[in-house]
VEXDRENRO-901365 format. One record per residue (C-alpha): residue number from 0; x, y, z. Coordinates in steps of 0.1 Angstrom, whole numbers. Layout:
N
n,c1,c2,c3
NUM,X,Y,Z
...
//
This chain:
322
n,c1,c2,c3
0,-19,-84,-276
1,-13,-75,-239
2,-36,-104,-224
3,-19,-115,-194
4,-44,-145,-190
5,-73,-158,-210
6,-90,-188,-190
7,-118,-208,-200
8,-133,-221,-164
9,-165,-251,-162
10,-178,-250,-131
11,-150,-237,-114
12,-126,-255,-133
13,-100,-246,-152
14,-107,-261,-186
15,-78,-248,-207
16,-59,-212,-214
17,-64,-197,-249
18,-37,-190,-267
19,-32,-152,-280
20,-36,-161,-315
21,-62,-182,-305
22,-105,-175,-310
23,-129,-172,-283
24,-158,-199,-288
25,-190,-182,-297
26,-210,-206,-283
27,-204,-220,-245
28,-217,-244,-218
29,-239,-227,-193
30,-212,-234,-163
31,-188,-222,-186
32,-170,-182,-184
33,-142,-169,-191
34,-118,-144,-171
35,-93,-125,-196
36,-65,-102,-181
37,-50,-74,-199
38,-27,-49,-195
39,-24,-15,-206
40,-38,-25,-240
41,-41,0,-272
42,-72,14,-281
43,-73,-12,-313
44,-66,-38,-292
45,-93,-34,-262
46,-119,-31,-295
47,-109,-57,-309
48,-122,-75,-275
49,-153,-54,-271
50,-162,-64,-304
51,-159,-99,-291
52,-179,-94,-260
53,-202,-65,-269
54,-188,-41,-244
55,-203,-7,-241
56,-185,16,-264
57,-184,41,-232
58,-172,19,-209
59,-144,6,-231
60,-139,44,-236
61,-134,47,-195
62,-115,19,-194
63,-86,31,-218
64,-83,69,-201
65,-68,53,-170
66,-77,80,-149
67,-114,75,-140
68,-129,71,-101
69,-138,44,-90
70,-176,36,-100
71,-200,10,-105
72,-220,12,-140
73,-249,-6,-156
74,-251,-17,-195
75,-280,-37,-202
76,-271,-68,-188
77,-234,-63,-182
78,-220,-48,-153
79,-190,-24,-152
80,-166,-16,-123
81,-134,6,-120
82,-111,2,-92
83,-82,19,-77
84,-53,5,-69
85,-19,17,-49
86,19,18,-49
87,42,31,-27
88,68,50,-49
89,94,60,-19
90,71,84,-4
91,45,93,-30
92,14,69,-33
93,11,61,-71
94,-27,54,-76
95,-33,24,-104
96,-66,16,-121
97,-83,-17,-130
98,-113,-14,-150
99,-137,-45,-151
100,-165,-59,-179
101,-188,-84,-158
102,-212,-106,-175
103,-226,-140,-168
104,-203,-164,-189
105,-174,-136,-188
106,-154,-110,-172
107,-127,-91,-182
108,-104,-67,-165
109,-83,-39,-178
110,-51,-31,-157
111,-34,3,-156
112,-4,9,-138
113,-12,-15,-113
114,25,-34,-102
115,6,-63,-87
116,-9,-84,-120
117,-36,-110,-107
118,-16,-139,-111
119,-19,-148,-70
120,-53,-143,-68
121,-64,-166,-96
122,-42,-195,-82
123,-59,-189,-46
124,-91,-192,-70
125,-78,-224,-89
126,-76,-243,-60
127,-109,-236,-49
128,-131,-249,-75
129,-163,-245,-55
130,-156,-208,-49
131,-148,-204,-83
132,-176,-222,-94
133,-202,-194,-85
134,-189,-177,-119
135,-173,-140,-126
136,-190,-123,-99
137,-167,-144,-76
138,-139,-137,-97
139,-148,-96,-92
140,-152,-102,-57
141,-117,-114,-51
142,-100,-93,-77
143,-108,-65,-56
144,-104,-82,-24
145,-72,-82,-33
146,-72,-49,-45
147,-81,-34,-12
148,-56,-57,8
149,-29,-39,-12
150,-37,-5,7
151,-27,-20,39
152,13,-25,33
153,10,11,18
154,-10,25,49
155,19,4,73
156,48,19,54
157,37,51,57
158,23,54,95
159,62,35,103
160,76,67,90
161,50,91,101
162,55,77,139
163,95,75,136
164,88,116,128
165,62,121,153
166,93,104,180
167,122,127,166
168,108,159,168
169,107,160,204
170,142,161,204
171,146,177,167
172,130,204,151
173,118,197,112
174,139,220,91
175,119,240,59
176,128,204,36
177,113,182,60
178,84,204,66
179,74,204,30
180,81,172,22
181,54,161,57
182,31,185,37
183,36,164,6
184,28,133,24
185,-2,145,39
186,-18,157,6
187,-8,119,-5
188,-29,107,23
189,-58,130,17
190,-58,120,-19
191,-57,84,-11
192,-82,90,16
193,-109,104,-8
194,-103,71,-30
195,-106,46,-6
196,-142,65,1
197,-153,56,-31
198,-139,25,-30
199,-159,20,-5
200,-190,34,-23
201,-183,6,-52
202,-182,-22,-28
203,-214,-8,-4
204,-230,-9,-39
205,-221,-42,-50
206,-230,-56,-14
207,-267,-41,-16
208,-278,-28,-50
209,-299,-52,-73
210,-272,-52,-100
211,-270,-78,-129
212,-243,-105,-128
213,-241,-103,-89
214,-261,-135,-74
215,-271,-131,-38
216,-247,-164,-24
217,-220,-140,-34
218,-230,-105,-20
219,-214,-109,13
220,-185,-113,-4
221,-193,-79,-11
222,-197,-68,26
223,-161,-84,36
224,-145,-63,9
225,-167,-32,19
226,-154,-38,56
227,-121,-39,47
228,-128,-4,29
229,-139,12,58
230,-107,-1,83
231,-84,11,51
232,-103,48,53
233,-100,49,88
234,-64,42,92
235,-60,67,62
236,-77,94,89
237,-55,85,118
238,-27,90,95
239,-39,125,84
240,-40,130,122
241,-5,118,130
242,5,143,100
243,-15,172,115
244,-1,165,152
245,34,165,138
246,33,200,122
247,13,216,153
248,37,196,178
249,71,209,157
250,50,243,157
251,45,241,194
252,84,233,204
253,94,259,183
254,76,283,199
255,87,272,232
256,118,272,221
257,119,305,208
258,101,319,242
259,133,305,258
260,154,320,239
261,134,355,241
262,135,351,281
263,172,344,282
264,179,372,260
265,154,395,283
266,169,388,314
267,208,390,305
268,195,423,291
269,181,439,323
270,215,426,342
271,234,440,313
272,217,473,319
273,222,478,354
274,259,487,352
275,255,505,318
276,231,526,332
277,258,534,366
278,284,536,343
279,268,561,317
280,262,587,350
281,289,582,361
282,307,589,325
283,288,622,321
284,316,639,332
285,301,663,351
286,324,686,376
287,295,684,407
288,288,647,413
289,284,629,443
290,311,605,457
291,337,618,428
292,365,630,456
293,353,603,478
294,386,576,482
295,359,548,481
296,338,559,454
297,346,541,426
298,352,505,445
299,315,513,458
300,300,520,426
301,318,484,410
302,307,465,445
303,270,483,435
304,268,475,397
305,282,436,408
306,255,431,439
307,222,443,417
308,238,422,387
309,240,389,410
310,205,399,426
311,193,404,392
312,210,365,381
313,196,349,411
314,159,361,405
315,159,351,369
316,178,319,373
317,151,312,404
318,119,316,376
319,137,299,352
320,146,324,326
321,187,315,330
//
C-alpha cells in the first residue's frame, strides 16, 4: 500500500499514525479526522480506500488518470479538488498532480509525480495544534499553500536563465539550437501559464463559493493561496515577455547586422567598379582612343582610377558604411 501517512488528529492533535496493516475506526470523536497520504497508488488499492471512505467512484476515477486540470468538484457532502504541481527537469517544467477527497472527519490526497511529498507541511501543521485544529479544510488549505509556493523556485530558475540570455545576445547571436531550444522554453511557460490560471480558479473558488467542508474562519486561507496564484501567473507572463523580447531583440541585431554587412559589401563594390569600369575601356583595344600615344596617359588614368577610389573610401567611411 503506497500510504505515505495515515494520521488520526483530535483537535489538532496528533493522536497516533495507523499502521498499513492496520483498520480505520468506523466510528470517531467529533474533533477527530484523519489526513491519509498516498502515492501513486494502483487502481485496487485507491478502492480499497474509497470503499472505506465512500469516495465517488468518478472522482476516484480522476484521481488515478493523473492527468486531469485542476478543478474543484462537489459529491454530496464531500468535496474534491485536483491540483497541479511543478518540477524543474533541467529546462522542461514537469507538471505533477495531487488529487484531494475532503470531508468533515477526513481528507485524503492522491500524489502523482509530485517530487515534494507533504512531509514538511504536516510538521509546520503539527506544531500548530490550533491551526490544525479547524479540521481537513485547514489541512487542504496548506497542502496547496505549499503547492503553489513550489512554482516560485521554478519561476526563479527559469527568469535567471532567461535574463543571462536576454544579457548575451547583445554581444552574441542565438544560433538555430539555441533558438529552438528558447522556443521550447517558452511553450513550457505558456503551458505552465494556463495552469497556474486554473489554479487560480480552484483557489478563487474555495475562497468564495458556498462549498461543503470549507468553514468560513478558514476561507481567507483561501484568499492568501488565491493571491499567491495570481503573483505566480504574473511572473509566468513577464517571463513569456522576456522570451518574446529575446527572439525579436536576436531578430533585430541580426538584421542590423546583416544591413552592415550589405552596406560594406555595397560600398567596396561601387569603389571596386570605378577602376574596372576605366580599365575595361581602356582594354577594348580599340586603334582610335584618346590619350593612347600620350607619354602620360597611362600614369593619368592609374592617378584617375586611385583619386575617385579614395574619394569614393572617404564618402562611405564618413556615412558609416566602411
Amino acid at each position: 500500500m503506497p500510504i505515505m501517512a495515515a494520521r488520526l488528529y483530535h483537535d489538532g492533535k496528533l493522536v497516533r499514525d495507523l499502521g498499513p496493516d492496520e483498520t480505520i475506526p468506523d466510528e470517531s470523536d467529533p474533533g477527530d479526522f484523519f489526513w491519509l497520504g498516498l502515492y501513486e497508488p494502483t487502481p485496487g488499492e485507491l478502492e480499497g480506500i474509497a470503499a472505506r471512505f465512500g469516495l465517488h467512484p468518478l472522482a476516484v476515477e480522476d484521481a488515478l488518470k493523473a492527468n486531469q486540470l485542476p478543478k474543484v468538484e462537489v459529491y454530496g457532502d464531500q468535496l474534491f479538488v485536483i491540483a497541479r504541481t511543478a518540477n524543474l527537469d533541467g529546462d522542461a517544467i514537469q507538471p505533477g498532480e495531487t488529487a484531494f477527497f475532503v470531508d468533515r472527519h477526513f481528507i485524503v490526497s492522491v500524489r502523482h509525480g509530485s517530487a515534494r511529498g507533504h512531509a514538511e507541511v504536516r510538521a509546520q501543521l503539527e506544531s500548530s495544534p490550533a491551526l490544525l485544529g479547524h479540521g481537513p479544510d485547514y489541512v487542504l488549505h496548506a497542502v496547496l499553500d505549499f503547492i503553489v509556493d513550489g512554482y516560485f523556485p521554478v519561476i526563479d530558475a527559469i527568469e535567471d536563465r532567461l535574463l543571462l540570455l536576454e544579457d548575451s545576445v547583445m554581444d552574441t547571436p542565438l544560433d538555430a539550437a539555441e533558438i529552438r531550444h528558447l522556443y521550447a522554453q517558452r511553450h513550457h511557460v505558456i503551458r505552465f501559464q494556463r495552469l497556474t490560471g486554473l489554479m487560480k480558479d480552484v483557489a478563487q473558488k474555495l475562497a468564495t463559493a458556498p462549498l461543503p467542508c470549507i468553514d468560513d474562519p478558514v476561507r481567507p486561507f483561501f484568499r492568501d493561496v488565491w493571491d499567491h496564484v495570481q503573483r505566480a501567473e504574473f511572473r509566468l507572463t513577464g517571463l513569456r515577455d522576456v522570451a518574446a523580447s529575446v527572439v525579436d531583440t536576436n531578430s533585430l541585431l541580426e538584421q542590423q547586422r546583416q544591413g552592415a554587412i550589405t552596406r560594406q559589401l555595397a560600398a567596396w563594390a561601387a569603389i571596386l567598379a570605378v577602376p574596372t569600369a576605366i580599365a575595361g575601356i581602356y582594354g577594348m583595344n580599340f586603334e582610335h582612343m584618346p590619350e593612347l600615344g600620350w607619354t602620360f596617359g597611362y600614369p593619368l588614368a592609374l592617378a584617375l582610377m586611385g583619386g575617385i577610389c579614395g574619394l569614393l573610401y572617404w564618402r562611405f567611411k564618413h556615412i558609416g558604411w566602411l
